[in-house]
Backbone bond lengths (Angstrom), bond angles and torsions (degrees), N, CA, C in turn:
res aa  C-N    CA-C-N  psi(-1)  N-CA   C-N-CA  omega(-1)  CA-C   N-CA-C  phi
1 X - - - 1.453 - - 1.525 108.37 -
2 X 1.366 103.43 156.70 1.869 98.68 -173.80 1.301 104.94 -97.59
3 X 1.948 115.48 158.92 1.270 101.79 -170.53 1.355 104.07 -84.21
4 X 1.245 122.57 12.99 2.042 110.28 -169.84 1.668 91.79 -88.15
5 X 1.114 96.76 146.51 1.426 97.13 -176.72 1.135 107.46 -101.18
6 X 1.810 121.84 169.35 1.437 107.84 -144.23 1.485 108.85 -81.95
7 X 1.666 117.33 -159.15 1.567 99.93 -175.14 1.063 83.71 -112.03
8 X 1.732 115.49 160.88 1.567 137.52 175.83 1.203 104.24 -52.86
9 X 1.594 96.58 151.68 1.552 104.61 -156.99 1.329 135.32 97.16
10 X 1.353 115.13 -38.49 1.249 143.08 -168.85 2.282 95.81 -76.62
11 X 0.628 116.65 25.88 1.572 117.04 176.60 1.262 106.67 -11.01
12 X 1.402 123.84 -75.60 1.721 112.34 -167.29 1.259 107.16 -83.06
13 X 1.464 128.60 -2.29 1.634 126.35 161.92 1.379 127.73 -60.92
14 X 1.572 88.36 -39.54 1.638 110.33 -153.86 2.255 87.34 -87.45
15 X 1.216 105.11 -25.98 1.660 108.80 -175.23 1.305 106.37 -86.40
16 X 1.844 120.52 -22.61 1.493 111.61 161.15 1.449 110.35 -69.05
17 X 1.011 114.47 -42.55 2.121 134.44 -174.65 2.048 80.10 -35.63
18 X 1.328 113.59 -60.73 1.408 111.32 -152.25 2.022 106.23 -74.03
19 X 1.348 89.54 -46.73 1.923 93.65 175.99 1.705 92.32 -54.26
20 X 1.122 125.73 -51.97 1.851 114.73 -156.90 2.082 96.77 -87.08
21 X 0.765 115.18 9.39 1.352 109.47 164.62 1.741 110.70 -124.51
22 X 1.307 119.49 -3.02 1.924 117.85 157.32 1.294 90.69 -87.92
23 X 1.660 140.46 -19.69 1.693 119.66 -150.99 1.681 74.65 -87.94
24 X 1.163 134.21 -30.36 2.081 138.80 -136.53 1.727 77.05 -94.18
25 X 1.465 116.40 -57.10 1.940 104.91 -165.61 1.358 101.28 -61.73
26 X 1.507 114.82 -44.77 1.586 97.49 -150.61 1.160 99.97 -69.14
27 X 1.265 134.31 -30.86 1.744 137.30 -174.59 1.670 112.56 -59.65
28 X 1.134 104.05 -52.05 1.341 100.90 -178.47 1.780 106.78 -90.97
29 X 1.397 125.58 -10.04 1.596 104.44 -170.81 1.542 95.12 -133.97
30 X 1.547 139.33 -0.85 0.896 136.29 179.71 1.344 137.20 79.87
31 X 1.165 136.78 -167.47 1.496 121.88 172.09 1.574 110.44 -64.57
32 X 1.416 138.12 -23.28 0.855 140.55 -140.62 1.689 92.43 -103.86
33 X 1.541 112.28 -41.12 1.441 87.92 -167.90 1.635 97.56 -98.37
34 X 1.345 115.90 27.89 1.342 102.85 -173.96 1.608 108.86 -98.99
35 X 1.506 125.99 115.75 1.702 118.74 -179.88 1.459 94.92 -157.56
36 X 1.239 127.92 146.16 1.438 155.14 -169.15 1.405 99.33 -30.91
37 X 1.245 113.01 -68.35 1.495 97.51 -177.15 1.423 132.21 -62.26
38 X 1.389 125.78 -16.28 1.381 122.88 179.86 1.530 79.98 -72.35
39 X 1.421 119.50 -60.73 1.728 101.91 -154.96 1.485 110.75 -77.24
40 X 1.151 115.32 -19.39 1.911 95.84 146.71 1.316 143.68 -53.85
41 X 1.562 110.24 -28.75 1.146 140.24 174.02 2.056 113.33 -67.35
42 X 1.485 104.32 -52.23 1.351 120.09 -172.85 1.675 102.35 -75.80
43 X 1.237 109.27 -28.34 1.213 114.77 -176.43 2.139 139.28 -81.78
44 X 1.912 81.91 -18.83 1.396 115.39 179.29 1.489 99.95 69.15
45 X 1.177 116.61 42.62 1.271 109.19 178.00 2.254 108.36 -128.62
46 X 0.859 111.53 122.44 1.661 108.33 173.26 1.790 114.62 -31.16
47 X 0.933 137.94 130.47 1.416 133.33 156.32 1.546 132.30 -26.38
48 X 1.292 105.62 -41.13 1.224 143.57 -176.92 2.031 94.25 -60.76
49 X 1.162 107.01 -60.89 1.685 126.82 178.48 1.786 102.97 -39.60
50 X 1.348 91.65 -66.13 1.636 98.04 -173.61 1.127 106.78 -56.63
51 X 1.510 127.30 -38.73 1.268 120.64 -175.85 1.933 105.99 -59.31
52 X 0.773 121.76 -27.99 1.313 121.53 176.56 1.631 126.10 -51.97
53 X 1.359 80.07 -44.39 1.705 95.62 -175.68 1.641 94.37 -95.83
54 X 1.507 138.51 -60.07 1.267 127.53 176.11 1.141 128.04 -119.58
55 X 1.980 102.90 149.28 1.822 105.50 -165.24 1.693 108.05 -72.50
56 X 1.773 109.89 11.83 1.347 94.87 170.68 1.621 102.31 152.68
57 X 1.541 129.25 -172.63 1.103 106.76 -166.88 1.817 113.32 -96.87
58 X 1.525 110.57 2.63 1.452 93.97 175.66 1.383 97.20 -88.29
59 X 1.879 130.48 -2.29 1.581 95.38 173.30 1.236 119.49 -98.11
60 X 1.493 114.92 0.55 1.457 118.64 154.50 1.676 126.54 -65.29
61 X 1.417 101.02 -29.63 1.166 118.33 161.08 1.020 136.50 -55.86
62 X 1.850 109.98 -38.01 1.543 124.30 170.30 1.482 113.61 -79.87
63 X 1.647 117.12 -16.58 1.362 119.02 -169.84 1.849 87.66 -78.90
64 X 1.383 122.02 -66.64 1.336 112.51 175.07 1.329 126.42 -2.68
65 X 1.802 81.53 -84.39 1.833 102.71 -177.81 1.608 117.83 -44.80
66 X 1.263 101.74 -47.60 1.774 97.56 179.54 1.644 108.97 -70.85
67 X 1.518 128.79 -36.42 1.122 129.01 167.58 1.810 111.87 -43.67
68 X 1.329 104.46 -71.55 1.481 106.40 176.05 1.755 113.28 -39.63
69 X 1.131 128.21 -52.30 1.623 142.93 -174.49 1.157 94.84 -60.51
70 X 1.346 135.79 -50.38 1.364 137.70 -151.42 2.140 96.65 -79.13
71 X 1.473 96.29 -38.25 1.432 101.95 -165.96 1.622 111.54 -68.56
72 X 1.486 96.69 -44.56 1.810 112.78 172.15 1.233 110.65 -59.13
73 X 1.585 130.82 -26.41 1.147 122.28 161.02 1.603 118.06 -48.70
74 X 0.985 99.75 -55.18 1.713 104.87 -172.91 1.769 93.29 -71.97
75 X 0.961 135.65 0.46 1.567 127.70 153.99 1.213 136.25 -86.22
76 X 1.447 97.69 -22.13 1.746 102.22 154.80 0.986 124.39 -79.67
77 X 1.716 115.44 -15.21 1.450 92.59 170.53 1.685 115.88 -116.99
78 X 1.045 102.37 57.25 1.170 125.13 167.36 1.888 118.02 -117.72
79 X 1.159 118.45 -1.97 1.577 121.21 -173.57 1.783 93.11 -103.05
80 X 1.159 93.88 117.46 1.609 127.99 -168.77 1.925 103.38 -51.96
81 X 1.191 104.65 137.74 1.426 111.29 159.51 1.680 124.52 -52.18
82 X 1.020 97.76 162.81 1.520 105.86 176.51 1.978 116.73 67.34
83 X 1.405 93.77 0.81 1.665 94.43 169.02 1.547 104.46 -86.50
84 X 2.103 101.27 158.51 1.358 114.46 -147.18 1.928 93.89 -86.08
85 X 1.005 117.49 172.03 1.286 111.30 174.20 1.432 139.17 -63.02
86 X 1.670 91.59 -20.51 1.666 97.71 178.75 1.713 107.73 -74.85
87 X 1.816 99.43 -30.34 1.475 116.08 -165.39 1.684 88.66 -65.36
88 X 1.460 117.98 -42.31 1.481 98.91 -171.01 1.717 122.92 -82.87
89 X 1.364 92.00 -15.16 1.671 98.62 165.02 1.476 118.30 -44.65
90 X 1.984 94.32 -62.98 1.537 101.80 175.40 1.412 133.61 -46.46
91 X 1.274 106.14 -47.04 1.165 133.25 -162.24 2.178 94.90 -65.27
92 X 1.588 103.98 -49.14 1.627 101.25 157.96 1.575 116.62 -64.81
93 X 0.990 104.41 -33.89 1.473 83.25 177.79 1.291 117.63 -80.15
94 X 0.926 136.17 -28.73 1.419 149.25 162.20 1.645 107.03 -35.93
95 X 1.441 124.88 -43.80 0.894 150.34 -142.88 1.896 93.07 -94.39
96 X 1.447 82.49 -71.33 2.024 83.10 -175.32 1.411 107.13 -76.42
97 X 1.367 115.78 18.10 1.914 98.92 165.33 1.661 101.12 -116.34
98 X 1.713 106.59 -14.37 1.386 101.25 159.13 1.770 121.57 -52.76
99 X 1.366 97.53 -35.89 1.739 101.37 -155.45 1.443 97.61 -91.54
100 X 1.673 130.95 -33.09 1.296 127.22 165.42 1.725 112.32 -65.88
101 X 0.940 114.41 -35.17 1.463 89.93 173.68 1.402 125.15 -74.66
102 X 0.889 141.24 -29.91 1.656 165.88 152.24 1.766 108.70 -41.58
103 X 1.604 102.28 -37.93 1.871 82.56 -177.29 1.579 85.98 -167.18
104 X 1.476 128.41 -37.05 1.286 110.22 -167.73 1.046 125.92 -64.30
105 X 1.575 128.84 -15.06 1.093 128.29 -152.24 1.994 107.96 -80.82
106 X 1.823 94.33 -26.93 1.402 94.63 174.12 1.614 125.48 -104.73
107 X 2.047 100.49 36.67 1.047 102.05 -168.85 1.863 114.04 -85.80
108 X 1.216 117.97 12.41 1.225 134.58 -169.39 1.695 90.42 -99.51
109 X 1.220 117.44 -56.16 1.720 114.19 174.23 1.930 95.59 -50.80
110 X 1.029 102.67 -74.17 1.576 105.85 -166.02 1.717 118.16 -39.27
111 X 1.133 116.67 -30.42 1.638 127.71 -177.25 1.578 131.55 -99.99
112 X 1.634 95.34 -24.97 1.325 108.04 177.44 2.033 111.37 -31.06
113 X 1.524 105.24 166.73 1.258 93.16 -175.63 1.478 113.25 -85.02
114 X 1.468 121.02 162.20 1.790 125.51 174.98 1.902 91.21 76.25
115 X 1.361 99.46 28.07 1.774 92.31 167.84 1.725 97.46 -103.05
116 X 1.416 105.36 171.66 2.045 113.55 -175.87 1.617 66.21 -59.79
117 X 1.911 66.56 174.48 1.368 95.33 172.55 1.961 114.10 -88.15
118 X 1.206 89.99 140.36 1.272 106.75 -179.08 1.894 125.86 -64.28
119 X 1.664 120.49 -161.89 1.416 82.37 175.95 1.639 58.70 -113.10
120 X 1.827 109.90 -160.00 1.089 116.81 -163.86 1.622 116.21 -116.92
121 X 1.362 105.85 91.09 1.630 132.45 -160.40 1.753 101.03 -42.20
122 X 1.642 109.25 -61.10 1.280 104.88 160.15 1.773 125.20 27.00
123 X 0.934 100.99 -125.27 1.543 116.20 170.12 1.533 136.76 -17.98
124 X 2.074 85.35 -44.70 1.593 83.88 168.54 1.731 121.61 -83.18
125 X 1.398 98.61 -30.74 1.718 110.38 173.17 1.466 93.57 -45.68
126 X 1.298 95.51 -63.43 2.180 90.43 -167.02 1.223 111.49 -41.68
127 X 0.939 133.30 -29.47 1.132 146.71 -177.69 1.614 126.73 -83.41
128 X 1.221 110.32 -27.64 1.297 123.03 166.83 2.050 116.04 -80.99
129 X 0.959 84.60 -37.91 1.367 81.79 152.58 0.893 148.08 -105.10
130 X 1.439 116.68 -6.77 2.126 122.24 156.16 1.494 95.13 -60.09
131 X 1.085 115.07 -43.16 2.116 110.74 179.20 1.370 107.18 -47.73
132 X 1.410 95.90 -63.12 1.859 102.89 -168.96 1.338 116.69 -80.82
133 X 1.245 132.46 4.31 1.704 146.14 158.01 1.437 91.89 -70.35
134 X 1.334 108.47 -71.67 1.875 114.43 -172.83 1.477 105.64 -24.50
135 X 1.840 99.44 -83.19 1.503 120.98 -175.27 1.282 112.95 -11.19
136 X 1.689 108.16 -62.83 1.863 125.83 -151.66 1.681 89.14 -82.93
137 X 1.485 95.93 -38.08 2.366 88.83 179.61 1.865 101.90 -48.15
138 X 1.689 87.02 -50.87 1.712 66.38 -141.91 1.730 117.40 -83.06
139 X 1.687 104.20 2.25 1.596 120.30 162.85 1.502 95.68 -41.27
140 X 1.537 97.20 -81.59 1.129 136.16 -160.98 1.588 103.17 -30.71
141 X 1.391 129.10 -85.00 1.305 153.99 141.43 1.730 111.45 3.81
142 X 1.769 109.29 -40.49 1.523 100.08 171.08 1.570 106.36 -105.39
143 X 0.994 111.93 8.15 1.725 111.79 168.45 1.571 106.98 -111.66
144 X 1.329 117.28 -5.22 1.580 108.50 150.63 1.722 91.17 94.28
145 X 1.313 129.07 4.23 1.180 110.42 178.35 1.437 107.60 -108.72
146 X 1.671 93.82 178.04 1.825 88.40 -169.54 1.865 100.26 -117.35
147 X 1.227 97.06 133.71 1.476 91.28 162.51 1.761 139.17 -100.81
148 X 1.699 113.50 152.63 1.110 111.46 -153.82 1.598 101.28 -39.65
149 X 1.555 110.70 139.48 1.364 109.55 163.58 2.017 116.93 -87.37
150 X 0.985 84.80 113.87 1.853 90.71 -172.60 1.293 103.22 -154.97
151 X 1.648 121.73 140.78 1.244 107.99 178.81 1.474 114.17 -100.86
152 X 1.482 123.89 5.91 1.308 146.77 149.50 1.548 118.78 -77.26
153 X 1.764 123.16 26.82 1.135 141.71 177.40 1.829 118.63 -66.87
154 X 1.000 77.77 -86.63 2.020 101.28 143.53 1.786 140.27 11.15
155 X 2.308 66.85 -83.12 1.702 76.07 -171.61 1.731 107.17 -106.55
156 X 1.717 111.40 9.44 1.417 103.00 141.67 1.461 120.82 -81.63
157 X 0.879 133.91 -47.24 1.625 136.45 179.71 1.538 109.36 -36.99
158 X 1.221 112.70 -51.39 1.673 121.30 -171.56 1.509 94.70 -76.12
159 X 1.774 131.28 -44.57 1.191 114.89 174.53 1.852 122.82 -47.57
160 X 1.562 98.28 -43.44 1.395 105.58 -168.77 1.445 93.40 -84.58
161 X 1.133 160.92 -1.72 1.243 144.06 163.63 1.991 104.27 -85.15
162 X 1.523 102.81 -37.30 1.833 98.78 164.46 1.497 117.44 -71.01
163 X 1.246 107.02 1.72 1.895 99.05 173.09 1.347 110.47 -125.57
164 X 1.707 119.97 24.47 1.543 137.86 176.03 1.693 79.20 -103.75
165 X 1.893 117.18 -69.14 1.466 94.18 171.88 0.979 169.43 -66.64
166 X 1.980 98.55 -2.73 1.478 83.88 -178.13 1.701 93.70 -97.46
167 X 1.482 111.74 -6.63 1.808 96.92 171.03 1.789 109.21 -55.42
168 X 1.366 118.88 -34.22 1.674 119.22 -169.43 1.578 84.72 -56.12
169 X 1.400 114.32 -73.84 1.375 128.77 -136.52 1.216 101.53 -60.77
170 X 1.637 118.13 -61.67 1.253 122.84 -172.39 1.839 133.50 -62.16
171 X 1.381 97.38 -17.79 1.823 124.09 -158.16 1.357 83.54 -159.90
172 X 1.408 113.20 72.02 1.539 93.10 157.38 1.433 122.73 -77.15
173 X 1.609 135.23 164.20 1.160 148.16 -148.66 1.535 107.95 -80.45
174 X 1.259 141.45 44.70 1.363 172.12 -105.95 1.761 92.07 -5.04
175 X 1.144 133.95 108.52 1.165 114.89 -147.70 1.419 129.99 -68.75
176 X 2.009 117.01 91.97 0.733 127.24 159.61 1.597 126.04 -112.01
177 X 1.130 109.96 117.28 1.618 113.62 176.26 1.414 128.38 -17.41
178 X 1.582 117.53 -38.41 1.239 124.66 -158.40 1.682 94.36 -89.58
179 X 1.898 113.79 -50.40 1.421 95.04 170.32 1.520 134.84 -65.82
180 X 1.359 119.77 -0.98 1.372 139.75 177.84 1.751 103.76 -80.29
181 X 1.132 95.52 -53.12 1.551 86.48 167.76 1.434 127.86 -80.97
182 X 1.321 130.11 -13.01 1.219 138.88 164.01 1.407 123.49 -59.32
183 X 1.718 102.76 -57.38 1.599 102.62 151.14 1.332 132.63 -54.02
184 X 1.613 101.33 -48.52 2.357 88.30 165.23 1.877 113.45 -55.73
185 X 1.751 91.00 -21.15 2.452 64.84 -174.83 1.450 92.08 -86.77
186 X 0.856 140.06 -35.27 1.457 130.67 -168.90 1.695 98.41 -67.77
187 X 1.086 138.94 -38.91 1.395 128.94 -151.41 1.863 74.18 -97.54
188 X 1.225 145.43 -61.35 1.457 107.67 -176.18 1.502 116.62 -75.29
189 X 0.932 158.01 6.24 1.234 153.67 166.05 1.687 102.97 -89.36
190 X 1.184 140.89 -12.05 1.192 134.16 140.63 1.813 128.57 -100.28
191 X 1.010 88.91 10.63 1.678 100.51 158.15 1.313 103.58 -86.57
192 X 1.530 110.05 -64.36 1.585 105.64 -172.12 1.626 111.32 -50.03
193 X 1.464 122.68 -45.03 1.372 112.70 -167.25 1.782 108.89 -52.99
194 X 1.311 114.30 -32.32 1.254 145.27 -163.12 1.289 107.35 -76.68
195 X 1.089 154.01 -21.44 1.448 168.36 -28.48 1.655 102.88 115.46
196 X 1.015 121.35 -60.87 1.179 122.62 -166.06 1.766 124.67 -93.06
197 X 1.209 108.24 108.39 1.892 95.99 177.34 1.334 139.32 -53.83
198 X 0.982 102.26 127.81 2.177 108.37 179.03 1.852 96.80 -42.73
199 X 1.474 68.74 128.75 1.862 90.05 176.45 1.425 101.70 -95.11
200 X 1.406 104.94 149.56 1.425 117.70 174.31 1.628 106.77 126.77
């Protein structure tokens, strides 16, 4: 997208101008430096403007977050058939430390209680995990193994892949690449064991 922001008139241009200049603060300054006026400011648009389009910055915040969720959706289903189960473990985990570093990490600022109202996450979560139930079935299913039956399967896996990221993000691994990747094979190669039911 270009940085000139759009020309007046332009209503849903000038309201992307504002989503792609909160996605530009929060990345580089975090929850902390992110508030209406910088992204009025980044955006070339008056304060006053944004207020039009949002009741404030956690519902720009929520437009993000569901934007990002909505997009990773279409990234799960993009990881190719016929990979082994650990490969598709990784490949999720890979996935939810993509999306926590990018926005989740300040989703505890964004939700806390007496925040605007949010949009309604709901739907897409459900949805994130009928994908990632599928994924791990149908690994699972061509490698002949069975996975734990629990219907709390799920929403530990996605927890323990959000506490692989915020250890990267927060404490990264003194930051060298090789221990960063050492911790992702170990954290999916004990997901998968974890995941999977005792045979016999």
């Amino acid at each position: 997208m270009s940085d000139t922001p759009t020309a007046r008139g332009d209503r849903a241009g000038r309201r992307r101008d504002v989503l792609r200049a909160a996605t530009e603060i929060v990345e580089e300054s975090g929850w902390t430096g992110f508030s209406i006026r910088a992204v009025a400011a980044r955006a070339g648009v008056s304060t006053g403007a944004v207020y039009q389009w949002f009741a404030g910055k956690h519902e720009i915040f929520g437009e993000l977050y569901d934007g990002e969720f909505r997009a990773g959706l279409e990234e799960l289903d993009t990881i190719p058939e016929g990979v082994s189960l650990e490969a598709m473990v990784r490949s999720m985990l890979d996935w939810a430390v993509a999306r926590y570093e990018r926005l989740g990490r300040y989703a505890v600022e964004f939700s806390g209680p007496g925040r605007d109202v949010a949009p309604d996450m709901a739907p897409i979560r459900a949805r994130i995990d009928e994908r990632g139930s599928e994924l791990l079935e149908r690994c699972a299913a061509a490698e002949g193994v069975v996975l734990v039956a629990d219907e709390h399967r799920l929403t530990w896996f996605w927890a323990a892949c959000h506490g692989v990221a915020e250890r990267l993000t927060l404490f990264p691994p003194c930051g060298a690449d090789d221990r960063r990747e050492g911790l992702l094979r170990f954290a999916a190669e004990s997901l998968t064991r974890s995941l999977t039911a005792p045979q016999g």
